[in-house]
ZALOMAR-81396 format. One record per residue (C-alpha): x, y, z. Coordinates in nm, 3 decimals, padded with zeros to 5 digits. Layout:
BEGIN
+---------+---------+---------+
!       X !       Y !       Z !
+---------+---------+---------+
!       X !       Y !       Z !
...
+---------+---------+---------+
# end
This chain:
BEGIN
+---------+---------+---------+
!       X !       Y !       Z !
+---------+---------+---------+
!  05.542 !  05.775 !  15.516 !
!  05.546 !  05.993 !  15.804 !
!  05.735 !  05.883 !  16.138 !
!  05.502 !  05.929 !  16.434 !
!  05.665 !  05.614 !  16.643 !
!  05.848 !  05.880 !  16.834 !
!  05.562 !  06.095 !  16.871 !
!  05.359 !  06.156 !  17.167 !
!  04.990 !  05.983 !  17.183 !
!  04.867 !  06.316 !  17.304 !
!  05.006 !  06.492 !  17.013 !
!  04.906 !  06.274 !  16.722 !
!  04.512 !  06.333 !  16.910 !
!  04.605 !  06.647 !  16.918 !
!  04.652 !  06.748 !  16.532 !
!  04.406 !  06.550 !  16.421 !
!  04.077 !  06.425 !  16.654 !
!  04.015 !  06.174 !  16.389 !
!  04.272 !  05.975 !  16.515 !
!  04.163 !  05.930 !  16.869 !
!  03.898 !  05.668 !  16.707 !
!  04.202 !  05.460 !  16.652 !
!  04.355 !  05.455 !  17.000 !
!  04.000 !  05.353 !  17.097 !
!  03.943 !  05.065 !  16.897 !
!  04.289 !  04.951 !  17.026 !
!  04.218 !  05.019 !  17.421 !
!  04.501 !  05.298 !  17.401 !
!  04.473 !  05.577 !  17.657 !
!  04.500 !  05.915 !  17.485 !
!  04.437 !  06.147 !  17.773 !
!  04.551 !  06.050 !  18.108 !
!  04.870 !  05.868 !  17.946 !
!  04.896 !  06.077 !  17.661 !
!  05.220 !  06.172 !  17.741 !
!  05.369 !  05.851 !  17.620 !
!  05.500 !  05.786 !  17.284 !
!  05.340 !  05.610 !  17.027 !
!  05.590 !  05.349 !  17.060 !
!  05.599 !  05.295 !  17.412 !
!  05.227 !  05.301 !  17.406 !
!  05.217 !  05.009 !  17.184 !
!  05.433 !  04.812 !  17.385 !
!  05.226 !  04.833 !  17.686 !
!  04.929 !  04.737 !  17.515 !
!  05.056 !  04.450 !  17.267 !
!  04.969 !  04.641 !  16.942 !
!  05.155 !  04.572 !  16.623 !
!  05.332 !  04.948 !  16.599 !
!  05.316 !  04.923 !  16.227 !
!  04.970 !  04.814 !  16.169 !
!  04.853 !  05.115 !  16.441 !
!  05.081 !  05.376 !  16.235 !
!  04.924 !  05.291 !  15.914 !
!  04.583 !  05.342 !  16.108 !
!  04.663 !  05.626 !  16.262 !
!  04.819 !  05.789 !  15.894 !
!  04.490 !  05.642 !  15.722 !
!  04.251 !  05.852 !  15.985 !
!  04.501 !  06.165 !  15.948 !
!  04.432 !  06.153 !  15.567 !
!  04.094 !  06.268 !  15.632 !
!  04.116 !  06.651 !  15.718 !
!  04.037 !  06.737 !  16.072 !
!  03.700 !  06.950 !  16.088 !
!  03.797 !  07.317 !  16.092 !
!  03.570 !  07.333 !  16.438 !
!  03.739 !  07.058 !  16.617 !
!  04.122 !  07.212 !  16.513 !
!  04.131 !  07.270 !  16.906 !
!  04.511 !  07.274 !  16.839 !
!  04.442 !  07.610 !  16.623 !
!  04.226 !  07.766 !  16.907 !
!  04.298 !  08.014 !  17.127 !
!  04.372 !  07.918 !  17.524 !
!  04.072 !  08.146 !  17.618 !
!  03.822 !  08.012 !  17.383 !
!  03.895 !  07.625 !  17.415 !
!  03.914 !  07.704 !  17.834 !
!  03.583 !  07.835 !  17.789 !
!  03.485 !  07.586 !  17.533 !
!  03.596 !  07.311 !  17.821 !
!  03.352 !  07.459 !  18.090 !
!  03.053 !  07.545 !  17.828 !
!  03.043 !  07.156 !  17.673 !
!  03.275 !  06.959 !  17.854 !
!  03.207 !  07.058 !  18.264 !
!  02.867 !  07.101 !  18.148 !
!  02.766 !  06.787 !  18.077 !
!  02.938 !  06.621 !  18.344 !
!  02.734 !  06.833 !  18.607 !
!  02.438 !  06.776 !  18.414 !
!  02.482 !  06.386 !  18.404 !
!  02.612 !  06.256 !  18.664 !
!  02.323 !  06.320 !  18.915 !
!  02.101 !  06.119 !  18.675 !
!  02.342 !  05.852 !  18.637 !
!  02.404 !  05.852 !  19.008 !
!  02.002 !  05.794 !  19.102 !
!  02.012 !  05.557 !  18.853 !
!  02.293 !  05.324 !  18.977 !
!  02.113 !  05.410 !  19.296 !
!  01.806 !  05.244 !  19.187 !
!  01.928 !  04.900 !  19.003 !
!  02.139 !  04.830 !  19.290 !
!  01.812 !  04.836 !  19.480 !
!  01.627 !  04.578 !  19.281 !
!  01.921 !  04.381 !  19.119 !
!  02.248 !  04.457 !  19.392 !
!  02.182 !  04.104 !  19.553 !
!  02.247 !  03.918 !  19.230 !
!  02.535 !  04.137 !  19.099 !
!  02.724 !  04.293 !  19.387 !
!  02.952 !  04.472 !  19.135 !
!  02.688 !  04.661 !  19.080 !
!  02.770 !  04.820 !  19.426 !
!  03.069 !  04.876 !  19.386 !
!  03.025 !  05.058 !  19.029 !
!  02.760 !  05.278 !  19.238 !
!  03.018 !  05.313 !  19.483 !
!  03.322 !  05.403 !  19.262 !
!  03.102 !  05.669 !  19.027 !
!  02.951 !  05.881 !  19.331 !
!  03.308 !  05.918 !  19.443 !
!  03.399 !  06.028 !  19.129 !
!  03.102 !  06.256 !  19.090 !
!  03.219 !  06.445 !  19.387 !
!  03.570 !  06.488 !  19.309 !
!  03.501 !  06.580 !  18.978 !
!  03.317 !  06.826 !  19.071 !
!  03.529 !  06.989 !  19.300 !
!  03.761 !  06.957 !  19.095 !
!  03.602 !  07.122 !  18.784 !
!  03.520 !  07.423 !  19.005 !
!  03.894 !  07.483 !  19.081 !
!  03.950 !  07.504 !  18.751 !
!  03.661 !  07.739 !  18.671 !
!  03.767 !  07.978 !  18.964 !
!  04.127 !  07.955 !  18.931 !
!  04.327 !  07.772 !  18.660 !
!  04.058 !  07.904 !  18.325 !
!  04.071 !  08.312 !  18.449 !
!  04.476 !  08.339 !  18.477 !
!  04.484 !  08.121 !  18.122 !
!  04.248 !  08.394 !  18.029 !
!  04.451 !  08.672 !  18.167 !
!  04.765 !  08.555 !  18.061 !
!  04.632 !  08.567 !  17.670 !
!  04.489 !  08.901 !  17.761 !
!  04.861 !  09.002 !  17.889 !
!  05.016 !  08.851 !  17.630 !
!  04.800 !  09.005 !  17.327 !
!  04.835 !  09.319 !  17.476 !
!  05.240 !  09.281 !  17.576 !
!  05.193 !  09.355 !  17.919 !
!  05.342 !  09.192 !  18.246 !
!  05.247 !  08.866 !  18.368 !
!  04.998 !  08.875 !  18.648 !
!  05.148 !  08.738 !  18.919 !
!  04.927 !  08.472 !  19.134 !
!  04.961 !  08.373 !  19.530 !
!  05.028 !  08.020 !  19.385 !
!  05.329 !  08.072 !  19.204 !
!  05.350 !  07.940 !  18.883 !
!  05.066 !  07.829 !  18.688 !
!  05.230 !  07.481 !  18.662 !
!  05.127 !  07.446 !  19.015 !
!  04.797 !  07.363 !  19.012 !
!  04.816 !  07.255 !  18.703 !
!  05.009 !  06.933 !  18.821 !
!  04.725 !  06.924 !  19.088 !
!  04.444 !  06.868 !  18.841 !
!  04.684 !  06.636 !  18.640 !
!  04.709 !  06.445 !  18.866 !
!  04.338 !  06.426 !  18.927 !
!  04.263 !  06.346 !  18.600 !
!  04.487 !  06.031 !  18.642 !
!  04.256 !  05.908 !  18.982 !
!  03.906 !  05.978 !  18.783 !
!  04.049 !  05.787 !  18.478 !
!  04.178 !  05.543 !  18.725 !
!  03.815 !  05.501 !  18.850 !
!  03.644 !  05.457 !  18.500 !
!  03.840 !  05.218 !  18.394 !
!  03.782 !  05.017 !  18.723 !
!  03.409 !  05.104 !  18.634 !
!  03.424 !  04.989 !  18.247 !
!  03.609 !  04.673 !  18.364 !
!  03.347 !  04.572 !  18.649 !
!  03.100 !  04.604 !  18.381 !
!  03.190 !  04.420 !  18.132 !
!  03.254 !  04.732 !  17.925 !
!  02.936 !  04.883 !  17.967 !
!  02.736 !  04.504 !  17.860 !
!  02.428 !  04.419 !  18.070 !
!  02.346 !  04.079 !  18.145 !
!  02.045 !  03.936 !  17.953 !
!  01.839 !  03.985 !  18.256 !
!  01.858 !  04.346 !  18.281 !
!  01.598 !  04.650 !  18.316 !
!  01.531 !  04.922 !  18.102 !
!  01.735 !  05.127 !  18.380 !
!  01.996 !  04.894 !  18.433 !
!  02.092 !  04.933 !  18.050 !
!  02.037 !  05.262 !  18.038 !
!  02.273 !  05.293 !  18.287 !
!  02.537 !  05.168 !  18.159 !
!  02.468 !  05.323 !  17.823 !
!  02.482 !  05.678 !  18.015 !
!  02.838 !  05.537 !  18.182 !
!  02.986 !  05.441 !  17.829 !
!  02.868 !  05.800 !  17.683 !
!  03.029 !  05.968 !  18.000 !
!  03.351 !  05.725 !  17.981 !
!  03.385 !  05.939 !  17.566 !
!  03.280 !  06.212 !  17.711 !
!  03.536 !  06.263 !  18.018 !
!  03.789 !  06.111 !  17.799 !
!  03.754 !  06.405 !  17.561 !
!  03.756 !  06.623 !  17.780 !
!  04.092 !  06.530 !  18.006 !
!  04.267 !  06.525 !  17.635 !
!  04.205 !  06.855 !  17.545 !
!  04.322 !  06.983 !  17.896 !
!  04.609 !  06.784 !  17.971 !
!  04.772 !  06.768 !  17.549 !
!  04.624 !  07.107 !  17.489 !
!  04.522 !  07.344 !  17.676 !
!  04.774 !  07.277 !  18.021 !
!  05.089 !  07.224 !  17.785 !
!  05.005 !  07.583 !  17.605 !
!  04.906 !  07.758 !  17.916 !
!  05.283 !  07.670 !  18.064 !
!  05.464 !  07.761 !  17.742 !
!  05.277 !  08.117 !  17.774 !
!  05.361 !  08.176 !  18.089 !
!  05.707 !  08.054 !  17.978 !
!  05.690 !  08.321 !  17.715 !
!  05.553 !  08.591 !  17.898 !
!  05.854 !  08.569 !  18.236 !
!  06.110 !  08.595 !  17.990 !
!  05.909 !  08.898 !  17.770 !
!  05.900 !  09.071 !  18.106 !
+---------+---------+---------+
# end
């Protein structure tokens, strides 16, 4: 049996998507905290570290889909992969879940204040996310691109007013930590997503559209911060001491 106790939870996700199902069903953070090894993960979270390896080896029996191998990809096409799918849809959604938050805390924010502050907590998130995805578009994805253009091509490093790429990518680390901060505040004020018997069509759809954003951001912060971010350093690594 292979040893993955040791192993990072970012890592395992990593090789094999499959097994992020698994840290799911078991309330394990894969992307913010996916730094953490499967061991110390399962002592924060009171999981039986045996029972989630054999899980975990059960999922990676089933071969990762050749499409989703976003450890086999190159930096440039899973940066632009990130801001075709991932950025995307959050632009795309989070104005519509935003007017509707806006609207059940109109008709049913006397009876369920959290709903407020779930209002509250999202359109804060909506706007650093999304200054936050454009820093990435206009700075961090076109020197990942250039670096795998100056690496393919053995040429110098291009050098950048920020120093080293690590830089900002600690910067939008660290924001990923705050946002996941905030939806897990969300998920928990909401009873993980479950509307009371009383609500609207809105109200559910609501928090139907805040569960399918919760995957979808998760997703999303995995493949930067265990993927692409980790690979972009080791280039530039690679490329200082090639020069």
């Amino acid at each position: 049996m292979e040893n993955i106790q040791n192993e990072t939870v970012g890592s395992i996700v990593a090789r094999n998507w499959k097994t992020s199902s698994v840290f799911q069903k078991h309330n394990i953070d894969f992307c913010c905290n996916g730094a953490i090894s499967l061991s110390e993960a399962c002592d924060k979270n009171g999981v039986d570290i045996g029972l989630l390896s054999q899980e975990i080896l059960l999922a990676m029996q089933t071969s990762a889909d050749p499409e989703k191998d976003y450890e086999g990809w190159g930096l440039d096409l899973l940066a632009e992969y990130i801001e075709a799918k991932h950025h995307k849809y959050a632009a795309e959604k989070m104005p519509q879940i935003l007017a509707n938050l806006n609207k059940i805390c109109l008709v049913h924010g006397a009876n369920h204040p959290e709903l407020l502050e779930i209002r509250d907590l999202f359109r804060d998130m909506a706007h650093e996310l999304t200054v936050h995805m454009k820093k990435e578009e206009f700075m961090i994805f076109p020197v990942i691109k250039k670096m795998v253009w100056a690496g393919n091509r053995r040429q110098n490093i291009p050098s950048q007013t920020y120093g080293s790429i690590q830089n900002p990518i600690a910067a939008m680390m660290q924001d990923h930590e705050n946002e996941g901060d905030r939806m897990r505040k969300i998920a928990a004020l909401s009873d993980n997503y479950t509307p009371g018997p009383e609500a609207c069509t809105t109200y559910k759809a609501s928090f139907f559209m805040l569960e399918e954003f919760e995957g979808d951001l998760h997703k999303h912060i995995h493949l930067e911060n265990n993927i692409l971010f980790p690979k972009a350093v080791q280039l530039e690594k690679e490329l200082q001491a090639a020069d």
